[in-house]
C-alpha positions in Angstrom: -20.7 -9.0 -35.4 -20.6 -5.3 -35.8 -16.8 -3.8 -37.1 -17.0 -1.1 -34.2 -15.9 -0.3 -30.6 -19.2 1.3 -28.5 -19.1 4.8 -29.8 -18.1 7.8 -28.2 -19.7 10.8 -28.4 -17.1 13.7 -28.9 -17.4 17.5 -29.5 -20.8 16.8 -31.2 -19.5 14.2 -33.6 -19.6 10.6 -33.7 -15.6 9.0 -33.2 -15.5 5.3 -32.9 -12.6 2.8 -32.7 -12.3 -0.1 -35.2 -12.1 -3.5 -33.4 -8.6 -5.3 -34.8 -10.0 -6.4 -38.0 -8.4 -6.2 -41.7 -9.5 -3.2 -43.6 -8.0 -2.0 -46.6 -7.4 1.5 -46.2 -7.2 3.7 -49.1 -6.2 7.3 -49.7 -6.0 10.0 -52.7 -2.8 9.7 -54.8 -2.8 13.6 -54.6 -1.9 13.3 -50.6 1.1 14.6 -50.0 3.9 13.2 -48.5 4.0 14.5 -45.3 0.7 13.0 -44.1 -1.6 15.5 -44.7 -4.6 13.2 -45.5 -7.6 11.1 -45.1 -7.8 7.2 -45.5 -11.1 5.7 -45.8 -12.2 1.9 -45.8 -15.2 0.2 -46.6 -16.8 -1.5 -43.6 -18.3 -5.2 -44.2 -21.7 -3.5 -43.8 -21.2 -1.1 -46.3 -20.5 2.1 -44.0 -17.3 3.8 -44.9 -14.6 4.4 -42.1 -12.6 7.6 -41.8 -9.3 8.4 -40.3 -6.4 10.7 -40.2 -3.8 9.1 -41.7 -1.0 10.5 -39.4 -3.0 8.5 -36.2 -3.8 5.0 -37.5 -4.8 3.5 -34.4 -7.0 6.8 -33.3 -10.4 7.8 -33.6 -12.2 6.6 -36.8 -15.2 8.4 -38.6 -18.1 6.4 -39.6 -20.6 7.4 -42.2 -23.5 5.8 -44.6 -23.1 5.2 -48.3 -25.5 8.2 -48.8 -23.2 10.8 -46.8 -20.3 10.2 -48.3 -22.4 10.4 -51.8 -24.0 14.3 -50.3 -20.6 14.8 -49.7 -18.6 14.0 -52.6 -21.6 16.0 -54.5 -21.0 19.0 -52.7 -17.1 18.3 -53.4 -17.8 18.1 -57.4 -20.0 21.2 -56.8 -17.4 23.5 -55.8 -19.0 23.8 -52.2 -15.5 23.1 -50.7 -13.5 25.1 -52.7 -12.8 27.7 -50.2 -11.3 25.2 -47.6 -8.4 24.4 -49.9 -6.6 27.5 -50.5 
């Protein structure tokens, strides 16, 4: 039984709603206080799910093991640096 609500196809990316299961959502402890952040949860298929923290029950982002990896490379790599100033 897949963890997902059909998906929805939405300004060119893929936003799906979590069906009322028990995830453990995680975010960074560098997320500040006001609610400025992600959460992510692994998905019992191994896909990790993305939110925004300040909408909980709103669209959730769904990618493979390997994107999150390209992603997280390109985070170590500097690639992003620009978006956080």
């Amino acid at each position: 039984m897949s963890d997902l609500h059909p998906q929805v196809l939405l300004h060119e990316h893929l936003h799906v709603h979590l069906k009322p299961i028990a995830l453990t959502w995680r975010k960074a402890t560098a997320s500040n206080p006001t609610g400025n952040c992600v959460e992510i949860a692994v998905l019992a298929a191994g896909d990790i799910a993305v939110r925004n923290s300040r909408h909980p029950t709103g669209p959730t982002l769904v990618y493979t093991r390997a994107e999150i990896a390209a992603f997280i490379a390109g985070i170590r790599s500097g690639e992003f640096d620009d978006l956080a100033d």
